[in-house]
C-alpha positions as a Markdown table, in Angstrom:
| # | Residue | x | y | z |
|---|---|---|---|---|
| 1 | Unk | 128.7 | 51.7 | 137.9 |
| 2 | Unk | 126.6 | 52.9 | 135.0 |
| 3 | Unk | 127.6 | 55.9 | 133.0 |
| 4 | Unk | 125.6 | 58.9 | 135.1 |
| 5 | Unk | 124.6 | 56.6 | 137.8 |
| 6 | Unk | 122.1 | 57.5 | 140.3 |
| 7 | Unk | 124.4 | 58.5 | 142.6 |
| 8 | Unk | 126.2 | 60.5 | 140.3 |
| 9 | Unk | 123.6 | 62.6 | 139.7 |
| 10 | Unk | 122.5 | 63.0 | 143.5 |
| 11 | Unk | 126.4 | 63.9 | 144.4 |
| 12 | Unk | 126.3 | 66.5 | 141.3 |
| 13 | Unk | 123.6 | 68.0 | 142.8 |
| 14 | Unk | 124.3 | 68.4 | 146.5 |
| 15 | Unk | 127.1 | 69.8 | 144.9 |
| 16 | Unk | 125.2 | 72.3 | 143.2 |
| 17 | Unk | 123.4 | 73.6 | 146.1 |
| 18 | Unk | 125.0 | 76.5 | 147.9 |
| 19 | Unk | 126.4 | 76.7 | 151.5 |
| 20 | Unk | 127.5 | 79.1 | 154.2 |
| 21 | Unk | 131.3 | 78.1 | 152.8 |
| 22 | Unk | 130.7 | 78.0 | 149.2 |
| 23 | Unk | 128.3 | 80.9 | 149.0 |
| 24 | Unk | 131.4 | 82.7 | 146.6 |
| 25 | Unk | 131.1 | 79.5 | 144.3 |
| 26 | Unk | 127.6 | 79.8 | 144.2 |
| 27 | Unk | 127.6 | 83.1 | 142.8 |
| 28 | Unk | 130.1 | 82.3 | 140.2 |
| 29 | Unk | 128.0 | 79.5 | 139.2 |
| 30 | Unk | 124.9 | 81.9 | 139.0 |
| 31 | Unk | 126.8 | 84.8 | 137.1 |
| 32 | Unk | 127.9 | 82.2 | 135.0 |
| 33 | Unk | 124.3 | 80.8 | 134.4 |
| 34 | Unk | 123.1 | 84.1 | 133.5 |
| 35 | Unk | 125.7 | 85.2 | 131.5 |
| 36 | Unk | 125.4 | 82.4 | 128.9 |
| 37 | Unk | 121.4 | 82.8 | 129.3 |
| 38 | Unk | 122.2 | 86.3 | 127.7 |
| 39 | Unk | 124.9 | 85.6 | 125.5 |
| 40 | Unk | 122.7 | 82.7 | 123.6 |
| 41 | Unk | 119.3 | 85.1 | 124.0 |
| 42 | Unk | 121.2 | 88.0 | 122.5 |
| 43 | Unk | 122.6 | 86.3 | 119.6 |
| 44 | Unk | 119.1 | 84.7 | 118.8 |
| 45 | Unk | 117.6 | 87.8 | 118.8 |
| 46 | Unk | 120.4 | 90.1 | 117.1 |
| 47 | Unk | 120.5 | 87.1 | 114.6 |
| 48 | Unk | 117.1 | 87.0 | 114.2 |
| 49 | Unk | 116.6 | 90.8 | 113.9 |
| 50 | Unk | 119.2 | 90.8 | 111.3 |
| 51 | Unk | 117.5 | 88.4 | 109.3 |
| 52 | Unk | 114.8 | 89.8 | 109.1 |
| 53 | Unk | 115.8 | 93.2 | 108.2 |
| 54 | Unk | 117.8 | 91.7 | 105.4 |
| 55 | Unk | 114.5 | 90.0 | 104.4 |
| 56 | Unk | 112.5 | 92.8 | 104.3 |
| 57 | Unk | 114.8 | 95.3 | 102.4 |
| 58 | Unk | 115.6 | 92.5 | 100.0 |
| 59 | Unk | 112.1 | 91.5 | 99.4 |
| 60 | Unk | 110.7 | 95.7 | 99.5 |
| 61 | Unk | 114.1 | 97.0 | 97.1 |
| 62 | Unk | 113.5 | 94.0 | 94.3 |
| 63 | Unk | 109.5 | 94.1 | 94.9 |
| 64 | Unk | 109.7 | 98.1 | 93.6 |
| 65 | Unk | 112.7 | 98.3 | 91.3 |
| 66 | Unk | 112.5 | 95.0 | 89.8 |
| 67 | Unk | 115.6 | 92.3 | 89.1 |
| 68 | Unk | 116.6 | 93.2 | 86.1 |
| 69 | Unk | 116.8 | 96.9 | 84.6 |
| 70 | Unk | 117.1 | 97.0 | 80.8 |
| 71 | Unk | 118.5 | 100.2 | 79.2 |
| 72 | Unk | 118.5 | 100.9 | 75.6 |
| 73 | Unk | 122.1 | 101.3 | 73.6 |
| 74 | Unk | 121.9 | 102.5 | 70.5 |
| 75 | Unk | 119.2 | 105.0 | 71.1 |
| 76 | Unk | 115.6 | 105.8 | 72.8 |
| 77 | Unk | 113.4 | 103.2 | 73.8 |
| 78 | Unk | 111.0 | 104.2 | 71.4 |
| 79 | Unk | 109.9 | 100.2 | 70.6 |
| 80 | Unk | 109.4 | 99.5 | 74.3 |
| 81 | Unk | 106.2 | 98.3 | 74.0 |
| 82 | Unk | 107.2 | 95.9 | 71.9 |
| 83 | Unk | 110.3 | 94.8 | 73.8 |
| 84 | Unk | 108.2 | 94.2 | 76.7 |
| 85 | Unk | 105.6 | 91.9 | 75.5 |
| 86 | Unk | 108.7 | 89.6 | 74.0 |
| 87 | Unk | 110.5 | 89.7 | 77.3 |
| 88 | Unk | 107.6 | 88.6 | 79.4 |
| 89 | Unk | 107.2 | 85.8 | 77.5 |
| 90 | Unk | 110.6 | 84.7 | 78.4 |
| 91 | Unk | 110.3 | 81.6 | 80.7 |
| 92 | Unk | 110.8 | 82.4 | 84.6 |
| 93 | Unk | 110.1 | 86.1 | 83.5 |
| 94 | Unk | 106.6 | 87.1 | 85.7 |
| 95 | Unk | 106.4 | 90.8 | 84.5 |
| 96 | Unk | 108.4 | 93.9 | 82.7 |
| 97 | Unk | 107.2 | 97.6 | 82.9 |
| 98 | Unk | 108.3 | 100.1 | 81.2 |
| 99 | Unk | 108.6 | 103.4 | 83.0 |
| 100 | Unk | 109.8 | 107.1 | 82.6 |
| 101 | Unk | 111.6 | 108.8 | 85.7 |
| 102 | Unk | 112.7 | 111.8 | 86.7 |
| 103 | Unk | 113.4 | 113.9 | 89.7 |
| 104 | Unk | 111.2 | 117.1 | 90.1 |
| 105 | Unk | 110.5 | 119.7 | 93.4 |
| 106 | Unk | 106.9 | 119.1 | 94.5 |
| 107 | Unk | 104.8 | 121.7 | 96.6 |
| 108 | Unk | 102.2 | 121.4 | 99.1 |
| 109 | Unk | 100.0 | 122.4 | 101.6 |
| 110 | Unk | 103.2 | 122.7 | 104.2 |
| 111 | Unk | 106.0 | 123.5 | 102.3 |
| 112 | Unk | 108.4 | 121.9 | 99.0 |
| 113 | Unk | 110.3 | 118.8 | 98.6 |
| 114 | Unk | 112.4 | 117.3 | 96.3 |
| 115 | Unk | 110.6 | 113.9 | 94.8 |
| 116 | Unk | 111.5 | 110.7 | 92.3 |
| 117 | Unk | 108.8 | 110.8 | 89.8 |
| 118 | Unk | 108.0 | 107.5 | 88.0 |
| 119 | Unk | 105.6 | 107.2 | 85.4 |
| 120 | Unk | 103.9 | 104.2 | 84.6 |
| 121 | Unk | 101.0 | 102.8 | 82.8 |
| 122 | Unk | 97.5 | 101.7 | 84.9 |
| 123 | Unk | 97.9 | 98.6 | 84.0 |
| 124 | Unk | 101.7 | 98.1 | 85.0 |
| 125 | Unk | 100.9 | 100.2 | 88.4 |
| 126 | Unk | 98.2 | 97.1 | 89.1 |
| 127 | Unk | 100.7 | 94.8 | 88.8 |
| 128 | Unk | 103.3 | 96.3 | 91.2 |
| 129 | Unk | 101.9 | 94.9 | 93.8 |
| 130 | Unk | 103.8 | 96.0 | 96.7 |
| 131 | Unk | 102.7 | 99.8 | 95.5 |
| 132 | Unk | 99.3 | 98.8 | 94.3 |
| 133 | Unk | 98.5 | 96.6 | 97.4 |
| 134 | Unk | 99.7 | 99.2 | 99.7 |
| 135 | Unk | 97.3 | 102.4 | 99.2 |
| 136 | Unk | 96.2 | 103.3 | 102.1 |
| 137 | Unk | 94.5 | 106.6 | 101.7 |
| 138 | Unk | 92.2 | 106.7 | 98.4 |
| 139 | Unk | 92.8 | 104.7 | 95.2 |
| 140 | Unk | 94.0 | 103.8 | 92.0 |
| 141 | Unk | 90.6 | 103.9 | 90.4 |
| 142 | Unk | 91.3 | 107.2 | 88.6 |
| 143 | Unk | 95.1 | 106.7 | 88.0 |
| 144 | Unk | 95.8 | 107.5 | 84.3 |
| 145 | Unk | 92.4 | 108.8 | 83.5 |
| 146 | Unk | 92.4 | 112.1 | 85.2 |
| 147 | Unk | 95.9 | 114.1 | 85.9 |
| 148 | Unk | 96.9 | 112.6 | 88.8 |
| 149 | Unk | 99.5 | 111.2 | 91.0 |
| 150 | Unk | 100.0 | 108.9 | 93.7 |
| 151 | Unk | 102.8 | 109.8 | 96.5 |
| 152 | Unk | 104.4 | 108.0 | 99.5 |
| 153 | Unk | 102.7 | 108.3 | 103.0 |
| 154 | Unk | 106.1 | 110.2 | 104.3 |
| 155 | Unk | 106.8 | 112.2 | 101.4 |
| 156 | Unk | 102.5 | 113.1 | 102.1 |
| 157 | Unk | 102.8 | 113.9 | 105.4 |
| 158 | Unk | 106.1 | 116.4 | 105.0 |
| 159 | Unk | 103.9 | 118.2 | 102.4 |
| 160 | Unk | 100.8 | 118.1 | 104.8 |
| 161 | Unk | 98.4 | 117.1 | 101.9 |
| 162 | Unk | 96.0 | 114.1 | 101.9 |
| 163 | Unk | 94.1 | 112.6 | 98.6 |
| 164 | Unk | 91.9 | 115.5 | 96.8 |
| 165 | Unk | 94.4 | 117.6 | 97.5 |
| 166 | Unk | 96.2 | 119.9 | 94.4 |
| 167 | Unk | 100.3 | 119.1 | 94.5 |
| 168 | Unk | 102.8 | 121.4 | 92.4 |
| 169 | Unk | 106.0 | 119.5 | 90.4 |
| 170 | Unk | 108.4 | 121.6 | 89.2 |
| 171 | Unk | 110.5 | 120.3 | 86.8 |
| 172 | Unk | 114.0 | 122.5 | 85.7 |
| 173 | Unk | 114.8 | 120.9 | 82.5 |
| 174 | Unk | 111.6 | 122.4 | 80.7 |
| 175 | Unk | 110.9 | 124.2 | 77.4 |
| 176 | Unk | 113.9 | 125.6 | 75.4 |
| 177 | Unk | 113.3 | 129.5 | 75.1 |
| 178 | Unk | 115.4 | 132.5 | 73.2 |
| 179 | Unk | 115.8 | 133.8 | 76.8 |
| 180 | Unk | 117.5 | 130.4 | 78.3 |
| 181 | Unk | 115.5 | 127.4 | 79.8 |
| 182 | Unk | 112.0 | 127.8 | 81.7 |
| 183 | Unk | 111.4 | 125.1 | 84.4 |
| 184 | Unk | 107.6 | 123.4 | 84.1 |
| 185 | Unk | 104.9 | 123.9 | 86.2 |
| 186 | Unk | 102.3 | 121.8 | 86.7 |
| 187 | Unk | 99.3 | 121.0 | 88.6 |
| 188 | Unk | 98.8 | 116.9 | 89.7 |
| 189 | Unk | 95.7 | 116.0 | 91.6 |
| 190 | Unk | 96.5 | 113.5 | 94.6 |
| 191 | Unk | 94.5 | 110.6 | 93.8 |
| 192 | Unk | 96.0 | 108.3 | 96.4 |
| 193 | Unk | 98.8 | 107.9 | 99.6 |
| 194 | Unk | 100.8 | 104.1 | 99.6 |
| 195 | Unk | 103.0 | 103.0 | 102.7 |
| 196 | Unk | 105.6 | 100.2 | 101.3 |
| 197 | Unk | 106.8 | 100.5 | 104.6 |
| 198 | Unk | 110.6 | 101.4 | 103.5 |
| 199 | Unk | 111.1 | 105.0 | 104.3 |
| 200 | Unk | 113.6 | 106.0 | 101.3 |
| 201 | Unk | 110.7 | 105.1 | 99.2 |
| 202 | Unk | 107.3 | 106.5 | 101.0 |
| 203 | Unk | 109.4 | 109.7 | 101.4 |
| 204 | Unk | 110.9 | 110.2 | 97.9 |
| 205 | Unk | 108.5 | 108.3 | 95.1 |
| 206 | Unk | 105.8 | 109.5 | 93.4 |
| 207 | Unk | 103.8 | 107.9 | 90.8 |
| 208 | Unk | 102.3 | 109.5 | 87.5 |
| 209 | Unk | 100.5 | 107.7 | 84.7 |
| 210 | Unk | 103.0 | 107.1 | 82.2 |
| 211 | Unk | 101.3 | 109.4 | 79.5 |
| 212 | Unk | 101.7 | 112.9 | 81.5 |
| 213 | Unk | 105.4 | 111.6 | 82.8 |
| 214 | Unk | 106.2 | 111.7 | 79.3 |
| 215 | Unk | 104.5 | 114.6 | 78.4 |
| 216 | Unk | 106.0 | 116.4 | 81.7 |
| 217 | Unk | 109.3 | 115.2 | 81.1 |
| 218 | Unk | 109.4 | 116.1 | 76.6 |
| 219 | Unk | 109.8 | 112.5 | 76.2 |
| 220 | Unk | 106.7 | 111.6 | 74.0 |
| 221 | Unk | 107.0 | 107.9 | 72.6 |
| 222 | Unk | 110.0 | 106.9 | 74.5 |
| 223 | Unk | 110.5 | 105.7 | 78.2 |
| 224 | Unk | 113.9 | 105.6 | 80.7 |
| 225 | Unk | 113.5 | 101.7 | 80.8 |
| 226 | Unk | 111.8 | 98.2 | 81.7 |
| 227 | Unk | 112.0 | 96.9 | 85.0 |
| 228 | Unk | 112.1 | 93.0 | 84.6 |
| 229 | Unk | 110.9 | 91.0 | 87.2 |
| 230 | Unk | 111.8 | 87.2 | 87.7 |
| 231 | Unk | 110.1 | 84.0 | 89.2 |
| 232 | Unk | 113.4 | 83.5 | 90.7 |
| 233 | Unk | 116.0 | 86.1 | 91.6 |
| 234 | Unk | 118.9 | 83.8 | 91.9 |
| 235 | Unk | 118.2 | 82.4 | 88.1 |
| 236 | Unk | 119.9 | 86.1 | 86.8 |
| 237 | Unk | 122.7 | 84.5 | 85.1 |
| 238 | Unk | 120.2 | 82.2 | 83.5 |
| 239 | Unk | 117.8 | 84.7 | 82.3 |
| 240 | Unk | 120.1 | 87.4 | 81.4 |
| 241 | Unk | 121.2 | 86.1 | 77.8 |
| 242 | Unk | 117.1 | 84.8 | 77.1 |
| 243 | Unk | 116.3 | 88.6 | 78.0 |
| 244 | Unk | 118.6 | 90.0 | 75.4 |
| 245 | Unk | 118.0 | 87.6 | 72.9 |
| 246 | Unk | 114.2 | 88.4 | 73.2 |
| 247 | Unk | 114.4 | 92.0 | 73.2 |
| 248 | Unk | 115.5 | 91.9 | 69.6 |
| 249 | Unk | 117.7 | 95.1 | 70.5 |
| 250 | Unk | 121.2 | 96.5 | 71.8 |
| 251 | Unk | 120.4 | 96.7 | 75.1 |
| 252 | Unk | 122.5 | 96.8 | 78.6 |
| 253 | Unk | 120.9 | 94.7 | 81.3 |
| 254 | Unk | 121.6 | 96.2 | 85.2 |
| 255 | Unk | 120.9 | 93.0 | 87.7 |
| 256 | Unk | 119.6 | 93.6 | 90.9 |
| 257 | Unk | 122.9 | 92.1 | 92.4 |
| 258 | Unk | 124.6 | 94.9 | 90.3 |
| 259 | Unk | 122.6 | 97.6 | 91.6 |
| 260 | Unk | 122.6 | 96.5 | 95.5 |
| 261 | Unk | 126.4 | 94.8 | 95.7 |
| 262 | Unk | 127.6 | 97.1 | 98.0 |
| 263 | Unk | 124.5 | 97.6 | 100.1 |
| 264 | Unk | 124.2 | 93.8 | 100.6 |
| 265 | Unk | 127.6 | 93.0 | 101.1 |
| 266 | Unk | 127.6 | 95.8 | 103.8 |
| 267 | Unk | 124.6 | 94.0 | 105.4 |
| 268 | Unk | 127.0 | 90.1 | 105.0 |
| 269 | Unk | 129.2 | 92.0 | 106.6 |
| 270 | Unk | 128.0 | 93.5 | 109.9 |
| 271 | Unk | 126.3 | 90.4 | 110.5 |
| 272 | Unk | 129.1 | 87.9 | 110.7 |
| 273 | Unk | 131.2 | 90.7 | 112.6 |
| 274 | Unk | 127.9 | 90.5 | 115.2 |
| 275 | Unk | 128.2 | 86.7 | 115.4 |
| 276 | Unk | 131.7 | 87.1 | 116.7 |
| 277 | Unk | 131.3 | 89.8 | 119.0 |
| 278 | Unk | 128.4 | 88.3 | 120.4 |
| 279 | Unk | 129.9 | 84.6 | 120.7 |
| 280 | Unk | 132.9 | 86.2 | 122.7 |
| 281 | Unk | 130.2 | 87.5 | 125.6 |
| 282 | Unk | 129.1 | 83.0 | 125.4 |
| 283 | Unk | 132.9 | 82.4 | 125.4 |
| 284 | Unk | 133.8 | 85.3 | 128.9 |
| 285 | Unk | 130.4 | 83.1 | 130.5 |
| 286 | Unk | 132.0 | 79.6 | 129.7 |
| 287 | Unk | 135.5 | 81.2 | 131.5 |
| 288 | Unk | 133.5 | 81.7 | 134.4 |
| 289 | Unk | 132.6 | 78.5 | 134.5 |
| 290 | Unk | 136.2 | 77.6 | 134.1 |
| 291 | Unk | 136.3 | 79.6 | 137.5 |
| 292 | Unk | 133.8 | 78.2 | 139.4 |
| 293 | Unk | 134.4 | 74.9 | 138.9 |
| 294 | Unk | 138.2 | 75.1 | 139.6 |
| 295 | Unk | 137.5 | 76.6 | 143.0 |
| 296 | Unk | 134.8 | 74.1 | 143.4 |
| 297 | Unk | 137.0 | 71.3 | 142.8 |
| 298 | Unk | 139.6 | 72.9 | 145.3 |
| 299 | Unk | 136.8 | 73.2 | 147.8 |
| 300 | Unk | 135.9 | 69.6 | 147.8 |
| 301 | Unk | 139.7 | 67.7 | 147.2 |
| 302 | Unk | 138.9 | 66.3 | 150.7 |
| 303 | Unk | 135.1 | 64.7 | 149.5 |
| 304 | Unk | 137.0 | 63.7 | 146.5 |
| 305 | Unk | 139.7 | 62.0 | 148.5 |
| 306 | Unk | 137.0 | 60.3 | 150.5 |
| 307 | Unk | 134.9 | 59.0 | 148.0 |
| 308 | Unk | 138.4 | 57.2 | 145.9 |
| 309 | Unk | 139.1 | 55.8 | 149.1 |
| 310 | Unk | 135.3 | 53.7 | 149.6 |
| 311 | Unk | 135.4 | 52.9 | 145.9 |
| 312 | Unk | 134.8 | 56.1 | 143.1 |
| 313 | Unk | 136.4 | 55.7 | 140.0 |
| 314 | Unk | 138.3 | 58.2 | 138.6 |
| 315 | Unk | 135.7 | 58.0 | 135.8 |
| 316 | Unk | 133.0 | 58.7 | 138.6 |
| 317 | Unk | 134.4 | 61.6 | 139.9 |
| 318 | Unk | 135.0 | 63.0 | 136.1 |
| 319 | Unk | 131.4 | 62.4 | 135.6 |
| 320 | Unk | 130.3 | 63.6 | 138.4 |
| 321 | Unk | 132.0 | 67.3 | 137.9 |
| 322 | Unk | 130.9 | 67.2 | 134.4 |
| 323 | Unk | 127.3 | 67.1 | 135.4 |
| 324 | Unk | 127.8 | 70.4 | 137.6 |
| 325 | Unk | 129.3 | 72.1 | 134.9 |
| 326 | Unk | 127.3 | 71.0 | 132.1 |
| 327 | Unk | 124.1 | 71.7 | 134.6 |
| 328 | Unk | 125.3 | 75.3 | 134.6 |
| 329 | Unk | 125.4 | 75.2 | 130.7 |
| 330 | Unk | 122.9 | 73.5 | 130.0 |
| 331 | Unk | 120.3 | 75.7 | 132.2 |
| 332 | Unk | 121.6 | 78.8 | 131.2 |
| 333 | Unk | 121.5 | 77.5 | 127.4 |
| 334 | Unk | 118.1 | 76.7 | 127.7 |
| 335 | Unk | 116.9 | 79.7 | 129.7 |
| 336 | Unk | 118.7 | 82.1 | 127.1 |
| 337 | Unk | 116.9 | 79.8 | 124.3 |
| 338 | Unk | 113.4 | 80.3 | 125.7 |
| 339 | Unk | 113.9 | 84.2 | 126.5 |
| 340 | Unk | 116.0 | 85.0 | 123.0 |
| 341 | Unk | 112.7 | 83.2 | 121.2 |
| 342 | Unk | 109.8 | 85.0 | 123.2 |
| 343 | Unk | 111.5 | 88.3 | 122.7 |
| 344 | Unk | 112.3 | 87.7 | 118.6 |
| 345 | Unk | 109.0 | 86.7 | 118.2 |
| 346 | Unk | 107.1 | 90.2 | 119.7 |
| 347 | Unk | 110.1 | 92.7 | 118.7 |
| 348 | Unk | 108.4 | 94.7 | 117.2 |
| 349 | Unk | 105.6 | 94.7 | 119.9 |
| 350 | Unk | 108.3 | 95.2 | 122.7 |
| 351 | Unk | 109.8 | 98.7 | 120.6 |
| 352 | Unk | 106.7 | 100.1 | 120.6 |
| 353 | Unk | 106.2 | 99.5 | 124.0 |
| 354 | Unk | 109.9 | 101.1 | 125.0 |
| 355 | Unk | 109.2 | 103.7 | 122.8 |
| 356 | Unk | 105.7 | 104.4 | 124.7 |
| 357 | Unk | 107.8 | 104.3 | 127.9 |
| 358 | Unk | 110.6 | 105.9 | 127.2 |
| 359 | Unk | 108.1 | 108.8 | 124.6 |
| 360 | Unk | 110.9 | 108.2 | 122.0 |
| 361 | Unk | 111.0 | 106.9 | 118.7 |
| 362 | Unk | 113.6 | 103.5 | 118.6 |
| 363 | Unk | 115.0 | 102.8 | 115.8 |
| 364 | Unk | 114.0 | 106.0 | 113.6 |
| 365 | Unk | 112.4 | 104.7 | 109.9 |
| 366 | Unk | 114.9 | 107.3 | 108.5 |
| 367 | Unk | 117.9 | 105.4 | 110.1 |
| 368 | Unk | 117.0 | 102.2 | 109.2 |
| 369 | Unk | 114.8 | 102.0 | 106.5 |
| 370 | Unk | 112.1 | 99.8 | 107.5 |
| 371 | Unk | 108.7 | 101.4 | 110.0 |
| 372 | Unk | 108.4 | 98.0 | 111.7 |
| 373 | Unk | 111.5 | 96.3 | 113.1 |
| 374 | Unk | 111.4 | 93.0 | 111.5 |
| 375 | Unk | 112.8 | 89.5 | 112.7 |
| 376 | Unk | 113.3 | 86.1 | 111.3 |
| 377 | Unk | 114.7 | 83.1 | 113.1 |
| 378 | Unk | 116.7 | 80.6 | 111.6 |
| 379 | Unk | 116.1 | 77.3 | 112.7 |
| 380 | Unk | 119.2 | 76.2 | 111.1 |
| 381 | Unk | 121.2 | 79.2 | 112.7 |
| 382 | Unk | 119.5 | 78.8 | 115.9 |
| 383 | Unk | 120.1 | 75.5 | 116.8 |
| 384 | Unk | 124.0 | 76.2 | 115.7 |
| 385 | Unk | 123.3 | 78.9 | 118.4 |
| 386 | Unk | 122.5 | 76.6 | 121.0 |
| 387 | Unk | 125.0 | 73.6 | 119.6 |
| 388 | Unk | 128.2 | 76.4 | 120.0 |
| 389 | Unk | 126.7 | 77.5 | 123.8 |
| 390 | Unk | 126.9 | 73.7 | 124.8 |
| 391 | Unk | 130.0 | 72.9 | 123.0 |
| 392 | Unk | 132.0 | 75.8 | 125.3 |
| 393 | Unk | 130.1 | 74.8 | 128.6 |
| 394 | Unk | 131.3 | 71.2 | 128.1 |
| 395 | Unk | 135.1 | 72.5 | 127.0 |
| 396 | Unk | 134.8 | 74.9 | 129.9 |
| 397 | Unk | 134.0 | 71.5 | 132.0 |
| 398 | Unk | 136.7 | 69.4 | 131.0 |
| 399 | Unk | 139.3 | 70.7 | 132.3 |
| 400 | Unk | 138.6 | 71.8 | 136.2 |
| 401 | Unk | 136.7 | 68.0 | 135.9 |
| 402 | Unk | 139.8 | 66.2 | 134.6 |
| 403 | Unk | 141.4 | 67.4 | 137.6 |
| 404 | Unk | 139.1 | 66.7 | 140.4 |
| 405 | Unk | 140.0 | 62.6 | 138.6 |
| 406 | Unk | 143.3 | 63.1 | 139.1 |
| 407 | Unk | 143.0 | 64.1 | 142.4 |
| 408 | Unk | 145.1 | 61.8 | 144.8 |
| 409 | Unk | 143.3 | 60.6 | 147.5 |
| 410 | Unk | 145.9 | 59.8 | 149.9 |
| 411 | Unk | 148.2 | 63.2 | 148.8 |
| 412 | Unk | 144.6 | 65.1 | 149.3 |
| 413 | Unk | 143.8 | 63.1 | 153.0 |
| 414 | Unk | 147.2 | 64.1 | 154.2 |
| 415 | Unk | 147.1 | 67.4 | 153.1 |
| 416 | Unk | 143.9 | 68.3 | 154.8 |
C-alpha cells in the first residue's frame, strides 16, 4: 500500500466526522482547530503590527533628526557653513543642515504651551522632506522671507490657531539687564501647519527661518549643529571617520544608534517577549490535539484491532492517525493564515471602525506615537509563523498516532 493510500485518506476522514458517541472528541478536535487558527492569526498580526510600528518610528525619528548629529568641540559653530558644504560631499552623505534650537513657551488663541523651536534655512527646510512634504494647512512659500513660523498640527490645534494667525514665543534666557535677566517676546506669523504623523513631534516642534532663531536665541553667526543625513543608515561606522575628516574641525559625532539605543532596544525587546507569549497559546492548541487524538485512538482500539487482523500495517494505521491530526493542524494553520493576513492588511481600517463603534479613540497618538496604526508583514517571519504551527501539530500527532500502531489487535479484540 502506497504512502497515504486512498483508503487511508477515506478511513482518516470517516474518522474525522463526528458521531452521537464521539460528539466530546469532536469538540476537542474543533477547539483545537480554532485555537491554532488564533494563535497563528494573532502572531501574524501582533508581528506584523510590530513591524510596522518599528518601521515607521524608525523611518519618521531618522527622517526629522537626521543620522548623524555633529557638535562642535573646541568652540561655536561659527564656520558651519562651511563644514556643511565639505560634508555633503562626502560619498553616501545625501544632505547636512545646520540648525539652531531651543525650547521657548508659545501663546495662542486658546491658551500656552511649551514648544522645541528649530531654526533652519529655506533651503534646508525644502529639503526635509518629511516636514516640507507634509504641510497641510498653508505653505512654505513665505518661510524665511517674512517673520514667520511653521508649527505641528497637534501643537496647532492645542493653541487653537490656524495659518494667518499671530503666535507669541517666549524665550527666558533673553537680554542681560542691571535689574537681572528679561525673557523675549516676540511676535511669529503662522505661515503653515505639517502632520509628520508622530505625535511627539506635531505636538512639540516648531520651525523658524534660521536667521530670526538666531537672532531670537543671541546666537548671531553660530548654530547648535548639522544634522547629517546618509544614503544608508547602517554604513555609520563607515562614514563616521570620512565625516570628521571633511569637517576640517574638532568635532563630536552623535549616531542615530547613539541617540535611539535604548528606545530601539526596548522595541527588540517587547517583540521577541510577544513571539513567545504568543507561540505558547500555538503550543496549549497543539496539547489539545494531544487530547483529542489520545481519546480518539482509545475510542477506536476495536476498528484498529479489526483492520490489523484483514491486513493494516502498523505503518497504515500510523498514517492513517497522522492524517486526522495533521487535518486538524493543517486547517486551523491555514484558516488562522488567511484571517491573520486580511486583518494585518486593513488594521488600520478595522481601528477606525472599533473606535466608531465603540466612540473611543484606540490606541491614543499620545501613547503610541504614531496617528495611524501601522503594519508590515514579513514574508520571511510569516512563513516561519506557519512552518512552527505545523511543526507542533505534527509533534502533537506523533505520539497518540504511534500508539494507535502499536495497538495489539488480538490484546484489543479480547478486551472489547
Amino acid at each position: 500500500m502506497k504512502p497515504f493510500g486512498a483508503l487511508e485518506w477515506l478511513i482518516a476522514f470517516r474518522y474525522l466526522r463526528s458521531r452521537r458517541r464521539e460528539a466530546f472528541i469532536s469538540v476537542i478536535s474543533t477547539l483545537s482547530l480554532v485555537g491554532i487558527a488564533l494563535g497563528v492569526a494573532t502572531l501574524i498580526i501582533v508581528m506584523a503590527v510590530m513591524n510596522g510600528f518599528r518601521a515607521e518610528l524608525f523611518n519618521k525619528i531618522l527622517g526629522v533628526s537626521g543620522h548623524m548629529l555633529i557638535q562642535p568641540l573646541d568652540g561655536p559653530l561659527s564656520d558651519y557653513r562651511d563644514v556643511t558644504d565639505r560634508v555633503i560631499e562626502v560619498p553616501g552623505i545625501k544632505n547636512a543642515i545646520p540648525f539652531i534650537e531651543g525650547q521657548a513657551l508659545i501663546s495662542g488663541n486658546a491658551g500656552s504651551s511649551g514648544t522645541l523651536v528649530r531654526g533652519i534655512a529655506p533651503e534646508d527646510l525644502a529639503r526635509l522632506r518629511f516636514v516640507s512634504d507634509n504641510i497641510i494647512l498653508g505653505d512654505t512659500g513665505g518661510f524665511g522671507t517674512t517673520k514667520s513660523v511653521i508649527v505641528g498640527s497637534r501643537l496647532a490645534r492645542a493653541l487653537g490657531i490656524t495659518v494667518g494667525d499671530t503666535v507669541q514665543l517666549i524665550n527666558p534666557n533673553g537680554a542681560v539687564t542691571p535689574f537681572g535677566v528679561t525673557p523675549r517676546i516676540d511676535d511669529f506669523l503662522v505661515q503653515g501647519i505639517f502632520e509628520i504623523g508622530m505625535s511627539e513631534y506635531d505636538a512639540a516642534f516648531l520651525y523658524m527661518p534660521l536667521d530670526e532663531a538666531q537672532l531670537y536665541f543671541d546666537q548671531e553667526g553660530i548654530v547648535s549643529a548639522i544634522e547629517v543625513y546618509a544614503e544608508n543608515p547602517d554604513a555609520i561606522d563607515t562614514l563616521r571617520p570620512l565625516v570628521q575628516e571633511a569637517a576640517e574641525r574638532p568635532i563630536y559625532i552623535v549616531d542615530w544608534r547613539q541617540r535611539n539605543a535604548t528606545f530601539f532596544s526596548a522595541l527588540v525587546v517587547e517583540r521577541n517577549v510577544m513571539f513567545i507569549i504568543l507561540t505558547l497559546i500555538i503550543l496549549v492548541a497543539a496539547l489539545n490535539v494531544i487530547s483529542g487524538m489520545t481519546m480518539l485512538v482509545k475510542e477506536k482500539t476495536r476498528d484498529i484491532a479489526i483492520l490489523r487482523t484483514i491486513g493494516a500495517t502498523r505503518g497504515s494505521v500510523l498514517r492513517i492517525f497522522l492524517i486526522v491530526g495533521l487535518s486538524i493542524g493543517v486547517a486551523g494553520t491555514v484558516i488562522g493564515f488567511i484571517l491573520g493576513t486580511v486583518v494585518a492588511l486593513n488594521i488600520e481600517a478595522i481601528r477606525q471602525g472599533i473606535s466608531r463603534l465603540l466612540n473611543m479613540e484606540l490606541f491614543s497618538p499620545e501613547l503610541y506615537f504614531l496617528s495611524q496604526l501601522p503594519a508590515d508583514m514579513d514574508s520571511m517571519e510569516t512563513a516561519i509563523v506557519v512552518g512552527m504551527a505545523l511543526a507542533l501539530s505534527l509533534l502533537a500527532t506523533l505520539y497518540p498516532a504511534w500508539k494507535a500502531a502499536r495497538t495489539d489487535p488480538v490484546v484489543a479484540l479480547k478486551a472489547d
